[in-house]
Every structure is written in structure tokens, then in C-alpha cells.
N, C-alpha and C positions, 0 to 999 in steps of 0.2 A: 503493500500500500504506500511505502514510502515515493515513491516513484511518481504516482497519482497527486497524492500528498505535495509535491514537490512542484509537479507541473501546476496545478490548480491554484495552490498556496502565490509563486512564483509572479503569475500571468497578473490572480488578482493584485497584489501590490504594488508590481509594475504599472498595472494598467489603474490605479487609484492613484498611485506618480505621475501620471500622465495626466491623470483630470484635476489634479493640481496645481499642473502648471510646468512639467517637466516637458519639454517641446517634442524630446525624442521619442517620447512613450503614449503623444496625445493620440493613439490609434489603438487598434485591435492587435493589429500586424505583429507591430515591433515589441508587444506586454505578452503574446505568443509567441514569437522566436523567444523573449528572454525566462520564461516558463520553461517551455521546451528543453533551453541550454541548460536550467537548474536541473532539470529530471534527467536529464542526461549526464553532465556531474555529478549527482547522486549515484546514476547505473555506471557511470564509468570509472567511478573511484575505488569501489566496494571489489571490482575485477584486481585490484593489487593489495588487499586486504587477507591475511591469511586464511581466519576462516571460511572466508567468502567464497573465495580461490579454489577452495579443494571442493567446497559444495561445487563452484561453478565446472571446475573440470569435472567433476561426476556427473555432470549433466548434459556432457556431450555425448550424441550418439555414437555411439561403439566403432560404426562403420569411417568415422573420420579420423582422420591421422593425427599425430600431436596433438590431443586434447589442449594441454598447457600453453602452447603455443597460438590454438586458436582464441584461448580466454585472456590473454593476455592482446592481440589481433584485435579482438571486438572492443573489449578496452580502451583501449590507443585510440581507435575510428569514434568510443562514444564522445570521449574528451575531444578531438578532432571538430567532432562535428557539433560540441558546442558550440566551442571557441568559433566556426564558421557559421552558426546561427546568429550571431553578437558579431559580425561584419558583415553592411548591407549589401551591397554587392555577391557576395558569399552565401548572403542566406536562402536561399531559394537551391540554388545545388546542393549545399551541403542538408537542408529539410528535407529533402527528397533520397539525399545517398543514405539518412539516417530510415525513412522510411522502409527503403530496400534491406539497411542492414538490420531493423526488425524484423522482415519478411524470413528475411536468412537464419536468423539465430530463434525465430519459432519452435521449431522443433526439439530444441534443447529446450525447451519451457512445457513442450508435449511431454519429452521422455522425465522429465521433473515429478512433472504432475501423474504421469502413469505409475511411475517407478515408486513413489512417496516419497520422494526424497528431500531433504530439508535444504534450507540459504539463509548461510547466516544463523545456523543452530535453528531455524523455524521450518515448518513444516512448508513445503512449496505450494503455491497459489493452485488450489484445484482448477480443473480443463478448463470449463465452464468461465468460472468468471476469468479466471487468468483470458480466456480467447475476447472474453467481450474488451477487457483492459486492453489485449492487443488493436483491438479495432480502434477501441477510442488513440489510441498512443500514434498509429499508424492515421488515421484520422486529421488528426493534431498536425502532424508530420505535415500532412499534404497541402494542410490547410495554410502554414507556416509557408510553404513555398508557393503561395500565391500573394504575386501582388509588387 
């Protein structure tokens, strides 16, 4: 839920900064990229955190190579494509590459959820809502690179 928590938290603040009189943030757009970026720092931090880590390589499907190296990979791309959410130019590519890179790492959130396995010492997001999370997050994504 942190993830949620982060994007929603994130969006409304910025976007109460902007009806206050912050110039950069007087829209939808830019109080949604900078949401986005928070929930993205949240998910991309937690990838070099020990515990986190060894949940996260157990949650890669079996059939791909280097687990560690691929959680480490997503990582790198979640911070990446904050940081490219928070430059205007930047943010509509990198909204969209982050889109994709949810599409991709689904299934490690399938085999999670099938397998019971925990993140972060907790019990992983059942199928159900974990997949409606992914729509809204994917959602969010796309919606971020319009405009």
C-alpha cells in the first residue's frame, strides 16, 4: 500500500502547492508526474534494501536468469524514471518507459501472490487487488505522459 500511499499522498500536496500559488505545480500534469516520481522512489529504493532484496529476488520467475541482477535492473530504471518524471521534456518518455517497465515486472507480483510469498517481512498483495493496483499505477503512468 505504500506505493498507493505515496502516489496519492505525493500528487495531492503537490497539487495543493500549486493552488497556492507554486507556478510549476498550478496543473494536474506536473502534481502527477511529481506523485508518480514519489511512488517510484518508494518502489525503487526498497530494491537495495536487504530485506526487501531477497523477498524481491524470490519473486522472480524461475525461468529468468540472474534473478539479482534483474532486481537490482528494475531498481536502477524505477529511480531513473523518476528522476525523468521531474524533467519536462523527459517526462512523457520516461511515464511511458515506466508504464512498460510495470507491464514487464507483473508477473513477479503474479508469482508473489501465487506462491504466498512475503516483501519486506509482509505477506505479498493478493492477485486481485495487487492487479487492480497495477491498472491504476499503469493508469497513472499513461496518464502522466500526456500532455
Amino acid at each position: 500500500m505504500a506505493p498507493l500511499i505515496a502516489l496519492i499522498g505525493g500528487f495531492a500536496v503537490l497539487r495543493l502547492l500549486g493552488l497556492v500559488g507554486v507556478d510549476a505545480l498550478d496543473a494536474w500534469q506536473p502534481a502527477l508526474r511529481g506523485g508518480l516520481a514519489l511512488m517510484f522512489v518508494t518502489t525503487g529504493v526498497v530494491h537495495f534494501l536487504p530485506e526487501w532484496r531477497r523477498d524481491m529476488i524470490a519473486m522472480i520467475p524461475p525461468r529468468l536468469p540472474r534473478p539479482d541482477l534483474l532486481v537490482t535492473l528494475t531498481g536502477v530504471l524505477e529511480l531513473a524514471g523518476a528522476v525523468g518524471l521531474l524533467i519536462k521534456p523527459l517526462a512523457p518518455l520516461a511515464a511511458i518507459c515506466l508504464a512498460l517497465l510495470m507491464l514487464a515486472m507483473f508477473p513477479a507480483n503474479v508469482q508473489a501472490a501465487r506462491r504466498g510469498l512475503t516483501l519486506g517481512g509482509k505477506p505479498a498483495t493478493p492477485l486481485p487487488l495487487r492487479t487492480v493496483l497495477q491498472v491504476i499505477f499503469v493508469g497513472v503512468a499513461v496518464a502522466a505522459a500526456l500532455g
